[in-house]
C-alpha atoms as a printed R data frame, in Angstrom:
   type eleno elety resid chain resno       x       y      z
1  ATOM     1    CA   UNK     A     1 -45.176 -40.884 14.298
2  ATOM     2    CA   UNK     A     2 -44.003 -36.837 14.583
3  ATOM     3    CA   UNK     A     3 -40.670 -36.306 15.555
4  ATOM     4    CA   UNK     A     4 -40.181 -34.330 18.750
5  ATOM     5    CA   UNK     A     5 -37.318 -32.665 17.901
6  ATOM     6    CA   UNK     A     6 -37.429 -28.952 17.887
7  ATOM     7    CA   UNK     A     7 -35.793 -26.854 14.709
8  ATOM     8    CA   UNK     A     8 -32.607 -27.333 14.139
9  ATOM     9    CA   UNK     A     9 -30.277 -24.279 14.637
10 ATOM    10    CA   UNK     A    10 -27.451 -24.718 11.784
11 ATOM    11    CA   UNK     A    11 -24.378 -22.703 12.730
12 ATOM    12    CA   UNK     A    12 -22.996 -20.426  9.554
13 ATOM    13    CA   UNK     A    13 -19.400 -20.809  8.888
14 ATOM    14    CA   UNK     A    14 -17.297 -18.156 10.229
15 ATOM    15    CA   UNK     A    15 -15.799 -16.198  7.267
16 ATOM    16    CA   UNK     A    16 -12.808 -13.667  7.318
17 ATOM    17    CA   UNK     A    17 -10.705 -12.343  5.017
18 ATOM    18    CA   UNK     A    18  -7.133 -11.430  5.999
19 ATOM    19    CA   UNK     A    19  -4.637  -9.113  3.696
20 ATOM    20    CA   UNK     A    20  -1.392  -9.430  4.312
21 ATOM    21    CA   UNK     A    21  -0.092  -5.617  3.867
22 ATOM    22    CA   UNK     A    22   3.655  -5.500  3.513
23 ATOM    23    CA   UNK     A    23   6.199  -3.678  5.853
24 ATOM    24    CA   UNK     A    24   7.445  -1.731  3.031
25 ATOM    25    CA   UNK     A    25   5.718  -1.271 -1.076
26 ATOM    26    CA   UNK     A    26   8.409  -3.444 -2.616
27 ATOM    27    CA   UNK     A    27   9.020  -5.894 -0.208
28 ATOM    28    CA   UNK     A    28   7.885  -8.643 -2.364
29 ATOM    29    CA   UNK     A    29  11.050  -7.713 -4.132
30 ATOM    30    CA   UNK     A    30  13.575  -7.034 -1.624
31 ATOM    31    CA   UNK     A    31  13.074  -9.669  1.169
32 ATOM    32    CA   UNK     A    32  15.656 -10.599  3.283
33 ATOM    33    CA   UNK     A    33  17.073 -14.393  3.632
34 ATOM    34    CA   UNK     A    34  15.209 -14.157  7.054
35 ATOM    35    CA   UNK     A    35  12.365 -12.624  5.601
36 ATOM    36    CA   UNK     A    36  12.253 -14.964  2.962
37 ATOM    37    CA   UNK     A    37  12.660 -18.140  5.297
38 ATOM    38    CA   UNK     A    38   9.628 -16.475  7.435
39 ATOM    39    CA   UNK     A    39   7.278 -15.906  4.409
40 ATOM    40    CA   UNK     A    40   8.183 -20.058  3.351
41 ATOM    41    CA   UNK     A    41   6.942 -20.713  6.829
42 ATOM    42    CA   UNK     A    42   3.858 -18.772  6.518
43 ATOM    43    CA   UNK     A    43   3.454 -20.469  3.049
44 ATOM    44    CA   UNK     A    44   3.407 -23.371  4.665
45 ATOM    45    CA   UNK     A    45   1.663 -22.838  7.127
46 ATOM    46    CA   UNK     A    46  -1.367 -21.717  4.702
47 ATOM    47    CA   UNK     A    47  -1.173 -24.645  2.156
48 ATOM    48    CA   UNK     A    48  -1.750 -26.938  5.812
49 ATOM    49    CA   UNK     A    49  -5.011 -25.286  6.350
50 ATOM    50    CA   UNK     A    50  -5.964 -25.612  2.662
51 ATOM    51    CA   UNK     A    51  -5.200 -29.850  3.004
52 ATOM    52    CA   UNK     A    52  -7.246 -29.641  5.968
53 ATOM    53    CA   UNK     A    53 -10.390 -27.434  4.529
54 ATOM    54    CA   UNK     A    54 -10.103 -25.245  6.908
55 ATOM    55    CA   UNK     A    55  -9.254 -22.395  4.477
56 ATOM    56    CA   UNK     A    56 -10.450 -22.220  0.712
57 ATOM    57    CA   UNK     A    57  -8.401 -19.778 -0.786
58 ATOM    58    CA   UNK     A    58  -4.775 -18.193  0.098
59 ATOM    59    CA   UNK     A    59  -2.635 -16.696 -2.216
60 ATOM    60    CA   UNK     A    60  -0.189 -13.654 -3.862
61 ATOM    61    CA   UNK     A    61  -2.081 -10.660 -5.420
62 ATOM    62    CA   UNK     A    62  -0.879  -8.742 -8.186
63 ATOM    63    CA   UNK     A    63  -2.182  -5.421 -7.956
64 ATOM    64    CA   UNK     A    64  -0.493  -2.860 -9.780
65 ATOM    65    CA   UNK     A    65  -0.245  -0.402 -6.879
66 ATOM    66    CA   UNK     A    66   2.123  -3.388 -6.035
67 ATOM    67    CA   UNK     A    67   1.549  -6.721 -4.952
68 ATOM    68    CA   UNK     A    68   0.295  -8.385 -0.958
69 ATOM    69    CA   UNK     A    69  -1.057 -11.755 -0.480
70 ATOM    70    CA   UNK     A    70  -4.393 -12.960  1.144
């Protein structure tokens, strides 16, 4: 017996890719407490999405113009 169902439409993931550019070129350096406490948040807030698979990658990038995280 033939299916009636039509062709299934698959939906592609939705891909982005977000650079964090500091506020200042050595700020990976010279962070404030608060800045420091905000950036642990963030961190967090990343590694959730990765437990969830929501995200695949996040992470700092060492680039010798300096470094900025994705």
């Amino acid at each position: 017996m033939a299916s009636n169902d039509g062709p299934r439409e698959t939906k592609a993931p939705s891909i982005f890719h977000c650079r964090l550019i500091p506020p200042r070129p050595d700020f990976a350096f010279t962070m404030t407490e608060e800045e420091r406490e905000l950036m642990g948040r963030h961190a967090d807030y990343l590694r959730g999405k990765l437990r969830e698979g929501t995200m695949i990658l996040a992470g700092r990038v060492a680039d010798p113009a300096g470094p900025w995280g994705c």
